[in-house]
C-alpha positions as protocol buffer text, in pm:
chain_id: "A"
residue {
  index: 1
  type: UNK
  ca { x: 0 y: 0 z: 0 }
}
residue {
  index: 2
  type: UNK
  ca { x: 131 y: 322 z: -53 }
}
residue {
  index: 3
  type: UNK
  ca { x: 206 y: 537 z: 170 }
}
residue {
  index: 4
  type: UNK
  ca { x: 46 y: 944 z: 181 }
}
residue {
  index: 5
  type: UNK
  ca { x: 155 y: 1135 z: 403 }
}
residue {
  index: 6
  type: UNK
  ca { x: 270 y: 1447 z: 210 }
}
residue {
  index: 7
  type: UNK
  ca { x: 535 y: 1715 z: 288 }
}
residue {
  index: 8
  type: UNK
  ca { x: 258 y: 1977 z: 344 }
}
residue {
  index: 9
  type: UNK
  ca { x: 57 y: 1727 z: 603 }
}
residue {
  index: 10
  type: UNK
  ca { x: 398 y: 1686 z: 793 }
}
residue {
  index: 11
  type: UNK
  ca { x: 475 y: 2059 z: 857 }
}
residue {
  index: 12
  type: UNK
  ca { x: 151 y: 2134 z: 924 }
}
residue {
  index: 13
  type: UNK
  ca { x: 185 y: 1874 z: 1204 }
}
residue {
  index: 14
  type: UNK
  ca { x: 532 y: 1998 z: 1253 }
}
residue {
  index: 15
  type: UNK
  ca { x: 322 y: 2380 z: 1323 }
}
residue {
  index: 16
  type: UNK
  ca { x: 73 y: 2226 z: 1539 }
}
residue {
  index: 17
  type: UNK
  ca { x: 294 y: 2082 z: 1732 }
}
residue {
  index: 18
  type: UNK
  ca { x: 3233 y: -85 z: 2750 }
}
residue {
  index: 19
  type: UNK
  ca { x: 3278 y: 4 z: 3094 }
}
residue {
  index: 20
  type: UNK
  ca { x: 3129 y: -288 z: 3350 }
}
residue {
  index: 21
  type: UNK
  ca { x: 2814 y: -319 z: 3385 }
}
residue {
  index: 22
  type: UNK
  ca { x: 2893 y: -301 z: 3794 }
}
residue {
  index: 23
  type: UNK
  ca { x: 3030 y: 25 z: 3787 }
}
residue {
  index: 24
  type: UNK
  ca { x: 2746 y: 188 z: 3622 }
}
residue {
  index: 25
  type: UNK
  ca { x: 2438 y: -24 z: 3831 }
}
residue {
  index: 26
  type: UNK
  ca { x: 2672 y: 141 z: 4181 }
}
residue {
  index: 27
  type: UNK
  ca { x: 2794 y: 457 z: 4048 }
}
residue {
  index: 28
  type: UNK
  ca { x: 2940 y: 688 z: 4328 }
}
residue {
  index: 29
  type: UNK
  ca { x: 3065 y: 1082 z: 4371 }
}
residue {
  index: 30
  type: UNK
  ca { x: 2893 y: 1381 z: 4366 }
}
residue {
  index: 31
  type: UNK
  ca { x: 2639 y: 1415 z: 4115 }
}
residue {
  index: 32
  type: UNK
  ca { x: 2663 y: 1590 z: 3802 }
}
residue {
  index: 33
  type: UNK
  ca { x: 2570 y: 1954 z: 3839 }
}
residue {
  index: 34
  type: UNK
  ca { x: 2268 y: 1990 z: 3583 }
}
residue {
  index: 35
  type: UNK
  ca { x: 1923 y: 2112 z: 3549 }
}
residue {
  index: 36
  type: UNK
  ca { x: 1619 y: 2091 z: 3373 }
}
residue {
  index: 37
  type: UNK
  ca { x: 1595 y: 2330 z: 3035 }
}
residue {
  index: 38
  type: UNK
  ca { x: 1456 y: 2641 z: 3123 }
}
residue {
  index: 39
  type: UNK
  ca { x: 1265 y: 2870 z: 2891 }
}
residue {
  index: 40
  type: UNK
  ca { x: 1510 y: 3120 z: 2899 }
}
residue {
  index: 41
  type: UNK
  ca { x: 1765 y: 2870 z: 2739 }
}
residue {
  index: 42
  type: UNK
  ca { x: 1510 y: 2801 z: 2466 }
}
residue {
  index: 43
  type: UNK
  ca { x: 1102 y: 2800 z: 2479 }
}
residue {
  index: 44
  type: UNK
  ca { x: 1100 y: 2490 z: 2244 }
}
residue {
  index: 45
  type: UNK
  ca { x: 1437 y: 2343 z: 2287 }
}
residue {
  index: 46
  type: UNK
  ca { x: 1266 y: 2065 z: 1974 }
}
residue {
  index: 47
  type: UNK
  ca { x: 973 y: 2011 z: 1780 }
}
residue {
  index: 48
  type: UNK
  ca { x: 711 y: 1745 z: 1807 }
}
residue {
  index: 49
  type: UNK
  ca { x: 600 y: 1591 z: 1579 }
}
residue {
  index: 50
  type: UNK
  ca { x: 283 y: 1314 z: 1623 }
}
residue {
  index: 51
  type: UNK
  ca { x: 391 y: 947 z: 1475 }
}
residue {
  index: 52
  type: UNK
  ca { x: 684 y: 746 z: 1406 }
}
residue {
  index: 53
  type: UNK
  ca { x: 995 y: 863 z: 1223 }
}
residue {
  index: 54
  type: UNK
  ca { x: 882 y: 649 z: 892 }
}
residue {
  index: 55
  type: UNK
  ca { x: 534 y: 788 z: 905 }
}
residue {
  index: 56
  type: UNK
  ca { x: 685 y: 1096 z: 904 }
}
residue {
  index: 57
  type: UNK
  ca { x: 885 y: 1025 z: 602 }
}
residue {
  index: 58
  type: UNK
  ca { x: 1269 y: 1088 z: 794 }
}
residue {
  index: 59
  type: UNK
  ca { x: 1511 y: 1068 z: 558 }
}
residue {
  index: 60
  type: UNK
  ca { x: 1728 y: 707 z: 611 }
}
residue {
  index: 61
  type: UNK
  ca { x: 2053 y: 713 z: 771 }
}
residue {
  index: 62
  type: UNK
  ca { x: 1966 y: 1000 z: 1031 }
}
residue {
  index: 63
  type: UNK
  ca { x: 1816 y: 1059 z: 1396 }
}
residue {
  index: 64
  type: UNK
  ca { x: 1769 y: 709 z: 1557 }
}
residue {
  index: 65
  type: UNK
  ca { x: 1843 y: 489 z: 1214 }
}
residue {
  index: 66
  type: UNK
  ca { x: 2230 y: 623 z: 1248 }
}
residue {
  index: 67
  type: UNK
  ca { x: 2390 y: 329 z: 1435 }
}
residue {
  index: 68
  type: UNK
  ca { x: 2647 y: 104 z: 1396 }
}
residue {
  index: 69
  type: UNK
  ca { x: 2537 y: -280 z: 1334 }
}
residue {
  index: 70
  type: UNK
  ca { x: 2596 y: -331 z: 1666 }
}
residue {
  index: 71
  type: UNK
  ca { x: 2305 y: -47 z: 1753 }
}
residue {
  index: 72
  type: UNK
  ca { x: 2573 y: 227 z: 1968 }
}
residue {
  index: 73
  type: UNK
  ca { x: 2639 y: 525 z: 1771 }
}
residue {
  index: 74
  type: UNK
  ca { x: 2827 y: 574 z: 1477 }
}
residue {
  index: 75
  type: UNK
  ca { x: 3044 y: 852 z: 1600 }
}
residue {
  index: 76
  type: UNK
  ca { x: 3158 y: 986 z: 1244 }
}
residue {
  index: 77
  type: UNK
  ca { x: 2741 y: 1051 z: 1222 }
}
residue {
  index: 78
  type: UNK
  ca { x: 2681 y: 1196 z: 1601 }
}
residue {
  index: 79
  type: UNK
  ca { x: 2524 y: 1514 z: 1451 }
}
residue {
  index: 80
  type: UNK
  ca { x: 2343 y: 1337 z: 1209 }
}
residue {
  index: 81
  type: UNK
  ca { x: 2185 y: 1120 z: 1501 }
}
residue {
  index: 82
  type: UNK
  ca { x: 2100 y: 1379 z: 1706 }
}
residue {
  index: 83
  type: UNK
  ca { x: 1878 y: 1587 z: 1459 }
}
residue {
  index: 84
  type: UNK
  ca { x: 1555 y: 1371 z: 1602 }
}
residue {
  index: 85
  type: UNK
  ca { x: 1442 y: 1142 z: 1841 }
}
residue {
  index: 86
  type: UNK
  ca { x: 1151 y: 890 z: 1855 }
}
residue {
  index: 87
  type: UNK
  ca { x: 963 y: 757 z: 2174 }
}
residue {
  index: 88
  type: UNK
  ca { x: 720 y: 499 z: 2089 }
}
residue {
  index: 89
  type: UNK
  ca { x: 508 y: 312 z: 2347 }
}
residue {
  index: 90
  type: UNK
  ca { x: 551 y: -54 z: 2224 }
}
residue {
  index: 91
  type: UNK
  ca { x: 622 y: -425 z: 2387 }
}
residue {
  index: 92
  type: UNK
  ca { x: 939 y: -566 z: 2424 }
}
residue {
  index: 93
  type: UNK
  ca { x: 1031 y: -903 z: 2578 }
}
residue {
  index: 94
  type: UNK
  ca { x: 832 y: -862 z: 2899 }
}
residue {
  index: 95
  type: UNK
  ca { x: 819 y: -534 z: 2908 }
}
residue {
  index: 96
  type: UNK
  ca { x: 462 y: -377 z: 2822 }
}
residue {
  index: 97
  type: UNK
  ca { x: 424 y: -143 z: 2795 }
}
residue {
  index: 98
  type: UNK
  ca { x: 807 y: 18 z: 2709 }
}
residue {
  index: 99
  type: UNK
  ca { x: 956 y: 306 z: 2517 }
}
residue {
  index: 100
  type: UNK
  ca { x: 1160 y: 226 z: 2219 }
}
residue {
  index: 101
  type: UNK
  ca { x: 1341 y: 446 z: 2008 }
}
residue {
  index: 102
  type: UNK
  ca { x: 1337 y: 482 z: 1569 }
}
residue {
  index: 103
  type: UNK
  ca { x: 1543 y: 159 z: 1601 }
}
residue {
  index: 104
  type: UNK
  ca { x: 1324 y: -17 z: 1833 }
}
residue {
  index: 105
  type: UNK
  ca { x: 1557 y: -65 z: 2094 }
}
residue {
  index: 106
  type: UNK
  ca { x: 1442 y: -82 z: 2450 }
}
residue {
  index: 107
  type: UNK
  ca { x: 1470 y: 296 z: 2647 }
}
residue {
  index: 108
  type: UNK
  ca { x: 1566 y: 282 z: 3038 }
}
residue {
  index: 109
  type: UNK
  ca { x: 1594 y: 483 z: 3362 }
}
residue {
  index: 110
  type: UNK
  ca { x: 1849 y: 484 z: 3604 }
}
residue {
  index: 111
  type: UNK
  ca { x: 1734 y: 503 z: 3975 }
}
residue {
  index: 112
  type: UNK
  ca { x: 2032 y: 673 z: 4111 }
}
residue {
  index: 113
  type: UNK
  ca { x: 1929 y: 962 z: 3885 }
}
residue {
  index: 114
  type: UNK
  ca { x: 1605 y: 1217 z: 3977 }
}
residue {
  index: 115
  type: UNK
  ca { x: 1289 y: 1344 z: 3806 }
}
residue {
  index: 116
  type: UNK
  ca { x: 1223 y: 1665 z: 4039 }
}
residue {
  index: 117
  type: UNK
  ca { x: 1468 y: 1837 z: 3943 }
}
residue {
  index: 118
  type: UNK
  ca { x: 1543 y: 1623 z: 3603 }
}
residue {
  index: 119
  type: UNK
  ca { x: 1946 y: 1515 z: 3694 }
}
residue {
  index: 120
  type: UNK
  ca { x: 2145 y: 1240 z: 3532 }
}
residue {
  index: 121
  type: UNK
  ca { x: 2423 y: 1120 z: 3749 }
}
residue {
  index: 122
  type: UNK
  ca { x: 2532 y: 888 z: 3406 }
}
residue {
  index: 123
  type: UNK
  ca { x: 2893 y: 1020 z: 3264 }
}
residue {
  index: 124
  type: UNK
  ca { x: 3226 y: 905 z: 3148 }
}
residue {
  index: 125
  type: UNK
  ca { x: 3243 y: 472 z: 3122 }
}
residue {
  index: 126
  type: UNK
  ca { x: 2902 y: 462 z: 3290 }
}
residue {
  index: 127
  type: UNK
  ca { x: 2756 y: 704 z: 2955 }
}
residue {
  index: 128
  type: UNK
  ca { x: 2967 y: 431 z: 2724 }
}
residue {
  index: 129
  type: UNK
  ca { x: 2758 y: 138 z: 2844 }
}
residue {
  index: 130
  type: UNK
  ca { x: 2415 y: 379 z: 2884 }
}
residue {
  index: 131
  type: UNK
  ca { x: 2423 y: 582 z: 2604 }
}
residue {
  index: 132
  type: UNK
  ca { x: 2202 y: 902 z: 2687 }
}
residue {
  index: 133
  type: UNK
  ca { x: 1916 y: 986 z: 2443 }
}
residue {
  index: 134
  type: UNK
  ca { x: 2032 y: 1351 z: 2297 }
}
residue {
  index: 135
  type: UNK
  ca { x: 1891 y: 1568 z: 2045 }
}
residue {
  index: 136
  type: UNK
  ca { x: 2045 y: 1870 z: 1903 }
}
residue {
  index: 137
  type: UNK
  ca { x: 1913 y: 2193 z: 1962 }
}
residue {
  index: 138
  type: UNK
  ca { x: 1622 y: 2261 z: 1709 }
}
residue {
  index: 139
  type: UNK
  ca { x: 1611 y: 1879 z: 1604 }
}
residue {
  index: 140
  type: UNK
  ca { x: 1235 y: 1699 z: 1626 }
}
residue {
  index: 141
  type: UNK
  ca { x: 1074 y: 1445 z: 1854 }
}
residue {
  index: 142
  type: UNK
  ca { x: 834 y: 1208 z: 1706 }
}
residue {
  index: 143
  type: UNK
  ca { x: 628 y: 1088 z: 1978 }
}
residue {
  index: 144
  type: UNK
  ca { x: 392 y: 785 z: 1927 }
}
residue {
  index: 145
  type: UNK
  ca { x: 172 y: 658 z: 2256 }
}
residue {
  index: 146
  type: UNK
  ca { x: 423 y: 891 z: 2508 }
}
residue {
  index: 147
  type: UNK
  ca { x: 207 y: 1219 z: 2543 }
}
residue {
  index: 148
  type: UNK
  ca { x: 422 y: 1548 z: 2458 }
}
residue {
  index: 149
  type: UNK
  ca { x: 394 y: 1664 z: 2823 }
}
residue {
  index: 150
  type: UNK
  ca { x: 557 y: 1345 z: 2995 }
}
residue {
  index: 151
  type: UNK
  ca { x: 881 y: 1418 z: 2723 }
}
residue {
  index: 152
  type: UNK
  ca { x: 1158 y: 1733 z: 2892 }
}
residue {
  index: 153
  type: UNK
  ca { x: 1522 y: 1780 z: 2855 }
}
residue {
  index: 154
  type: UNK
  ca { x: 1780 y: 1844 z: 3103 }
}
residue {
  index: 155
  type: UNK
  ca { x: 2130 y: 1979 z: 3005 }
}
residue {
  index: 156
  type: UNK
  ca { x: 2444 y: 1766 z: 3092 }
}
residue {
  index: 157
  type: UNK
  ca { x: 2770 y: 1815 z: 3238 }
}
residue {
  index: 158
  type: UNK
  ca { x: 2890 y: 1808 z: 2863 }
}
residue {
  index: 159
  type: UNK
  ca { x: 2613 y: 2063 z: 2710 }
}
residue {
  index: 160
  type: UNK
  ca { x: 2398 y: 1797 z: 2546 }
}
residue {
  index: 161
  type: UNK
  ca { x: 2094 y: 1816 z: 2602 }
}
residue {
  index: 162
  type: UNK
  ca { x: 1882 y: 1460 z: 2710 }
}
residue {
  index: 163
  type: UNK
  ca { x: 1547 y: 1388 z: 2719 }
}
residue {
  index: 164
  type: UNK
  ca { x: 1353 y: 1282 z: 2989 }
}
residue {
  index: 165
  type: UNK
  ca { x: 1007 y: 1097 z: 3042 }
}
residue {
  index: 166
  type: UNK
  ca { x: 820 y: 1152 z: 3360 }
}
residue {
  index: 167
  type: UNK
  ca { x: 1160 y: 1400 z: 3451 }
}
residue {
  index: 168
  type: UNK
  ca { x: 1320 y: 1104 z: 3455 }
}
residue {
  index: 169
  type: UNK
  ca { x: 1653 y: 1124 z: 3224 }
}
residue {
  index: 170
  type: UNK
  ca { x: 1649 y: 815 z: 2952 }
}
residue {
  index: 171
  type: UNK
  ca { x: 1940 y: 585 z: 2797 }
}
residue {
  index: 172
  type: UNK
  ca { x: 1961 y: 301 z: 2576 }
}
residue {
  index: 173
  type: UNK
  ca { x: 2195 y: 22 z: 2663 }
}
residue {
  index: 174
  type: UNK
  ca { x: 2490 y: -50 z: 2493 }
}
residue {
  index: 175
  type: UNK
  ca { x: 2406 y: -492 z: 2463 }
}
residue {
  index: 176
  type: UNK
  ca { x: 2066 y: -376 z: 2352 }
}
residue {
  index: 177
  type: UNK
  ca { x: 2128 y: -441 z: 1986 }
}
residue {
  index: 178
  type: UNK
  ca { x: 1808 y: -558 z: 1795 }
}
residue {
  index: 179
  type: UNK
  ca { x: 1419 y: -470 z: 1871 }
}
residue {
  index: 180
  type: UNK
  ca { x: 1287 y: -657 z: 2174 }
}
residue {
  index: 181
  type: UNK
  ca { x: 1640 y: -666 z: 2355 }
}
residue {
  index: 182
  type: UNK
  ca { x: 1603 y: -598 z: 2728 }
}
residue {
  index: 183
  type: UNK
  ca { x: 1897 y: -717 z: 2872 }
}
residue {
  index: 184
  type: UNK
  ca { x: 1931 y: -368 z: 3073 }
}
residue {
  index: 185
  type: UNK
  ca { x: 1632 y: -451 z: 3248 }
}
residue {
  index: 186
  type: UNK
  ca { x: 1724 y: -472 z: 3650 }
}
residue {
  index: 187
  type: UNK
  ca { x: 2099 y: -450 z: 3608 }
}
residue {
  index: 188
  type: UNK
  ca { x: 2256 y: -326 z: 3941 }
}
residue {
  index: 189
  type: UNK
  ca { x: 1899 y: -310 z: 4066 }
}
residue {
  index: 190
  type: UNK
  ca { x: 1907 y: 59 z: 3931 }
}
residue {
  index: 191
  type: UNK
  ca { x: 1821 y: 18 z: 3582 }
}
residue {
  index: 192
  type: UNK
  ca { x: 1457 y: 0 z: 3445 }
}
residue {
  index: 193
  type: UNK
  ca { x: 1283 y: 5 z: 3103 }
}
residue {
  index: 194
  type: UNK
  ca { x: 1079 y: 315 z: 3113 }
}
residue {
  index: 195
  type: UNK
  ca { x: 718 y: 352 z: 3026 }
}
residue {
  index: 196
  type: UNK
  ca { x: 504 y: 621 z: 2837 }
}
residue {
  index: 197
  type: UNK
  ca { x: 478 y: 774 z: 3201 }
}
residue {
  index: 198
  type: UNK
  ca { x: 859 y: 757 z: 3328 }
}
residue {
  index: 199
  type: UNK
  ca { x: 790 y: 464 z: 3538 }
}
residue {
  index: 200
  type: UNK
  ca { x: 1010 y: 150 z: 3591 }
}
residue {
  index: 201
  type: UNK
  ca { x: 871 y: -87 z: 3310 }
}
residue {
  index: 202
  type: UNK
  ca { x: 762 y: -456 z: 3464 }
}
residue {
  index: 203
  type: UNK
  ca { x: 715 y: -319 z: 3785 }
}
residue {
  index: 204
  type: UNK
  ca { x: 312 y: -322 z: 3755 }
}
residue {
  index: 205
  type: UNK
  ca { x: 118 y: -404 z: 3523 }
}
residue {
  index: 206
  type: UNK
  ca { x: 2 y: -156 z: 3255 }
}
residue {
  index: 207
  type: UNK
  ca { x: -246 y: -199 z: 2986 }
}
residue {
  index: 208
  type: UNK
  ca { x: -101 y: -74 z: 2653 }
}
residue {
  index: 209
  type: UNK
  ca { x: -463 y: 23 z: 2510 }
}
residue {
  index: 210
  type: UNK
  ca { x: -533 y: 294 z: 2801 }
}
residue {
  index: 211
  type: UNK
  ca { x: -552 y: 588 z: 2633 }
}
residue {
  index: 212
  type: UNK
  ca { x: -403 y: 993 z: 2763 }
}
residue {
  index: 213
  type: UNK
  ca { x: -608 y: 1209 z: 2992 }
}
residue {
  index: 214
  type: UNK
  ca { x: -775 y: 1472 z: 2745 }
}
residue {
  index: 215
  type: UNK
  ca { x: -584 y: 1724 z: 2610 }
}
residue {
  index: 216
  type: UNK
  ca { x: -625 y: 2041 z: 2382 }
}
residue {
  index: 217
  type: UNK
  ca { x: -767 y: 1971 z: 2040 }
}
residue {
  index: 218
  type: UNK
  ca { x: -579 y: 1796 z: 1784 }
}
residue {
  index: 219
  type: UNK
  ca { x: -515 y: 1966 z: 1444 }
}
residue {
  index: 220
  type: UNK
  ca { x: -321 y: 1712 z: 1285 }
}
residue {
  index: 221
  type: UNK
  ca { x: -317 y: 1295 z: 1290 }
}
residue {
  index: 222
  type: UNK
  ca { x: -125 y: 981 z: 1165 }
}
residue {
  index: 223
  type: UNK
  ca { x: -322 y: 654 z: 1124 }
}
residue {
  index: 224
  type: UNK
  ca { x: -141 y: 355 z: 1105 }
}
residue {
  index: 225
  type: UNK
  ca { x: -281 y: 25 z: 958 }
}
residue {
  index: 226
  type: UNK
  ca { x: -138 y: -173 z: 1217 }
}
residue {
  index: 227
  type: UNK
  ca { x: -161 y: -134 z: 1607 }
}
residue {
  index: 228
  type: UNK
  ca { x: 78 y: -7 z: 1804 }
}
residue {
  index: 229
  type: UNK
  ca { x: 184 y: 255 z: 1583 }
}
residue {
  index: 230
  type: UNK
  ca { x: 377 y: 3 z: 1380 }
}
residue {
  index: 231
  type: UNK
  ca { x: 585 y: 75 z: 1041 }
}
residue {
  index: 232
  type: UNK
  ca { x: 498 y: -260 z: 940 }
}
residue {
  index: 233
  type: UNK
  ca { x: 208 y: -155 z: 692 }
}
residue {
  index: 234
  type: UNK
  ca { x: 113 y: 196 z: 580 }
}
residue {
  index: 235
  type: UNK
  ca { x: 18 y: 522 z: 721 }
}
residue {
  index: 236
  type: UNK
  ca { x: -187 y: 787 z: 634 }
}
residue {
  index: 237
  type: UNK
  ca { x: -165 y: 1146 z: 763 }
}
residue {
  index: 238
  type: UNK
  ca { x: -396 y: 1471 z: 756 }
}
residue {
  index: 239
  type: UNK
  ca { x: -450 y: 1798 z: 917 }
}
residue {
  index: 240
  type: UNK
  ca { x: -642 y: 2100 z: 925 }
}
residue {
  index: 241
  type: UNK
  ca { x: -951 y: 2193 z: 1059 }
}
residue {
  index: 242
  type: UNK
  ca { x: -1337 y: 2072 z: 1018 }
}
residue {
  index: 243
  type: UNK
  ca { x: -1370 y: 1716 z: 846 }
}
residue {
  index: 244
  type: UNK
  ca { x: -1150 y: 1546 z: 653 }
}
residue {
  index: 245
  type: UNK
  ca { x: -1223 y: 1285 z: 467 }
}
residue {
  index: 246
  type: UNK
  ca { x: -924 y: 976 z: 464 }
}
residue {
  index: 247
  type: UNK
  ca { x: -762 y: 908 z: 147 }
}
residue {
  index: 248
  type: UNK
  ca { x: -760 y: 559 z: 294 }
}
residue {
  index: 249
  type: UNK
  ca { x: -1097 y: 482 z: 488 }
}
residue {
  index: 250
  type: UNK
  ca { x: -1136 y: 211 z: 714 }
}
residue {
  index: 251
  type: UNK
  ca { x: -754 y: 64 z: 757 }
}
residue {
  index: 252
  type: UNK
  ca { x: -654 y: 236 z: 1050 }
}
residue {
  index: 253
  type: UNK
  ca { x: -597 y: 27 z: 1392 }
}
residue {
  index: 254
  type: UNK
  ca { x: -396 y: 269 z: 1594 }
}
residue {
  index: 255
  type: UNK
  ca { x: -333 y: 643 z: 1547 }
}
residue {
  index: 256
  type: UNK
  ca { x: -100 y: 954 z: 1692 }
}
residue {
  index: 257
  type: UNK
  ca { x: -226 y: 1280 z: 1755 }
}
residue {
  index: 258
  type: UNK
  ca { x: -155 y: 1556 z: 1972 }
}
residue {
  index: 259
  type: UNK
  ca { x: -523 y: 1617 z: 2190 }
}
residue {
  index: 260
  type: UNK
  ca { x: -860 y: 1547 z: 2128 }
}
residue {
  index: 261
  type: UNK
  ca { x: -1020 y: 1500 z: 1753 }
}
residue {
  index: 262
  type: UNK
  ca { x: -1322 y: 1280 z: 1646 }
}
residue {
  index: 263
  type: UNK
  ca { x: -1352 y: 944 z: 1414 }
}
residue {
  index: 264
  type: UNK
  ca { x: -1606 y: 930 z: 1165 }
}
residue {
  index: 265
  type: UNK
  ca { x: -1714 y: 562 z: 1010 }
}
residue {
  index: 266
  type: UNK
  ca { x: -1810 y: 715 z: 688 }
}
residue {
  index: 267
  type: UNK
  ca { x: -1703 y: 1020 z: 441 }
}
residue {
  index: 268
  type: UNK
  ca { x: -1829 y: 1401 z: 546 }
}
residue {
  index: 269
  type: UNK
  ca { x: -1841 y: 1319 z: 934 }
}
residue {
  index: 270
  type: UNK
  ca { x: -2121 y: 1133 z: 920 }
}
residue {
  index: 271
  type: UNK
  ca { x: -2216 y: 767 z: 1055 }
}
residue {
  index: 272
  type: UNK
  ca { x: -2064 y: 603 z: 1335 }
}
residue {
  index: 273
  type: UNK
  ca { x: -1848 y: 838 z: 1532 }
}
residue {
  index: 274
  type: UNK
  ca { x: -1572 y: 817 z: 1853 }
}
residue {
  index: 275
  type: UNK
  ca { x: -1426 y: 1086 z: 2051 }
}
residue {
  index: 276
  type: UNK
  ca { x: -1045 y: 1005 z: 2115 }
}
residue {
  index: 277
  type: UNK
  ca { x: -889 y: 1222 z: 2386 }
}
residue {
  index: 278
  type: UNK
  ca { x: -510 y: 1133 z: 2194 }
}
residue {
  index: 279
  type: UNK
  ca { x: -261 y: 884 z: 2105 }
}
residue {
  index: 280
  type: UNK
  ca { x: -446 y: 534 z: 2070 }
}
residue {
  index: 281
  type: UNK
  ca { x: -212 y: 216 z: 2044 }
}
residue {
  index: 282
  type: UNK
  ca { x: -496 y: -18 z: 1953 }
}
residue {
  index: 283
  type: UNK
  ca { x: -835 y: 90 z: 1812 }
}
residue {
  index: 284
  type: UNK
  ca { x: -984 y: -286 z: 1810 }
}
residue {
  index: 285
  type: UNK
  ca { x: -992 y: -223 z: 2227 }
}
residue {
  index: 286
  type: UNK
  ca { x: -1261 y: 47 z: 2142 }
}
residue {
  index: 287
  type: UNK
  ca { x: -1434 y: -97 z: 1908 }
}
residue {
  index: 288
  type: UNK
  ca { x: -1307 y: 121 z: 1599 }
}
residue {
  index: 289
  type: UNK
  ca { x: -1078 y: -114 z: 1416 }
}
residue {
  index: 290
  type: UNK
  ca { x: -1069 y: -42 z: 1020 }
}
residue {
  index: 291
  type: UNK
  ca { x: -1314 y: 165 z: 1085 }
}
residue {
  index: 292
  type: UNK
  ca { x: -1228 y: 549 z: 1063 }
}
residue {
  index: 293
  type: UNK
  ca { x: -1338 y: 703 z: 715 }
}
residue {
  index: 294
  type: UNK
  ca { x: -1321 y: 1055 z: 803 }
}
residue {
  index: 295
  type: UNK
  ca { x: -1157 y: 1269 z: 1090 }
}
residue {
  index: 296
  type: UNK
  ca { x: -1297 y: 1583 z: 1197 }
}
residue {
  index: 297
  type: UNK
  ca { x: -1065 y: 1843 z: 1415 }
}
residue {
  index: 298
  type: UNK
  ca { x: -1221 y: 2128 z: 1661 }
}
């Protein structure tokens, strides 16, 4: 199936929107003097963007696609990474829900760091084995099932800046090296997967389908075919205001979007209809599978 969401869809959303593993699970010292991005360092230190990477049509090679086989950074294409991040809410091994990044690879928290204020205490050999998630200044955040207001930044010792989830600063690990790895998951006791909400993943049980506390109106959405926001089949994006009619009715099973909009089952707004506050990771659990025809926003 082809895929439609055009260049003018996208910035309209764009507007609307090898140390041990030991030493970094006990890390010690005085903890690294940083703090949580201010407005006065930059109102909008990145742009979100609703949906995956792919569905937004990122070019290949760039954001969280530039690694090495062996999924750590290719250092000759740091920059390159850094120019955007995705958070997807998504399963993998026992973890469910988890964030994952563009390259599906598990996201974790470290307890010895804190969410209030946003600090990481993860530097030198401990930031080789926990690579920190960091985006250039500027660069985009596609968000897919992690609401825009759980996602910060905090600056680091080295100027970076990281995002956090729930304040909580996040890091992929370095054995992590294909979609569904977890083998970060309770190393040292400190380390965690980290859910939509910056909580430890696996900890207690979360159901994947809940959908976001209402938020302001959407003006833009991505529908994917599949659930969970997966790249696996095609995606269809559109924004505006009033109804819109899909170029692709009835195919979507999971969608992203920034607040509140309402599904129509046929073209014009009319037929069966559902009020979705947000980001939903599984349409089937509310009875709107393959259903939406037309989308109306306000």
């Amino acid at each position: 199936m082809k895929r439609v969401l055009s260049a003018a869809i996208l910035f309209a959303a764009g507007i609307a929107g090898a140390a041990s593993l030991s030493a970094c699970g006990n890390a010690t010292g005085a903890p690294a003097a940083q703090s949580t991005v201010a407005s006065s360092d930059n109102a909008e230190p990145a742009a979100f963007l609703p949906g995956t990477a792919k569905s937004n049509n990122a070019p290949a090679g760039t954001g969280d696609w530039a690694t090495g086989s062996d999924g750590t950074p290719n250092t000759a294409k740091a920059e390159t990474a850094r120019k955007w991040v995705q958070l997807k809410a998504d399963k993998a091994g026992a973890l469910d829900p988890v964030v994952v990044n563009g390259a599906g690879l598990t996201l974790y928290r470290f307890d010895k760091d804190t969410a209030n204020p946003s600090k990481s205490t993860c530097d030198g050999d401990c930031a080789k084995t926990w690579p920190p998630v960091t985006i250039a200044k500027g660069g985009k955040v596609f968000v897919a099932g992690v609401a825009k207001s759980a996602v910060g930044f905090v600056r680091r010792t080295d100027g970076d800046l990281q995002l956090t989830i729930g304040g909580w600063p996040v890091y992929r690990f370095a054995k992590d090296t294909k979609p569904g790895d977890t083998f970060g998951q309770g190393v040292g006791g400190t380390w965690f997967g980290v859910t939509p909400d910056g909580k430890k993943a696996g900890s207690t049980p979360t159901s994947p389908t809940t959908t976001p506390a209402p938020g302001p109106k959407a003006t833009s959405v991505v529908l994917f075919d599949d659930a969970r926001f997966s790249d696996s089949g095609a995606a269809e994006g559109t924004a505006g205001q009033g109804c819109k009619n899909l170029a692709r009715p009835k195919t979507a099973s999971s969608l992203a979007a920034q607040g509140s909009l309402k599904l129509w089952s046929e073209k014009d707004c009319k037929g069966k209809s559902l009020v979705v506050p947000g980001d939903v990771p599984d349409l089937a659990a509310l009875g709107f599978d393959n259903l939406a025809t037309s989308v109306f926003f306000g």
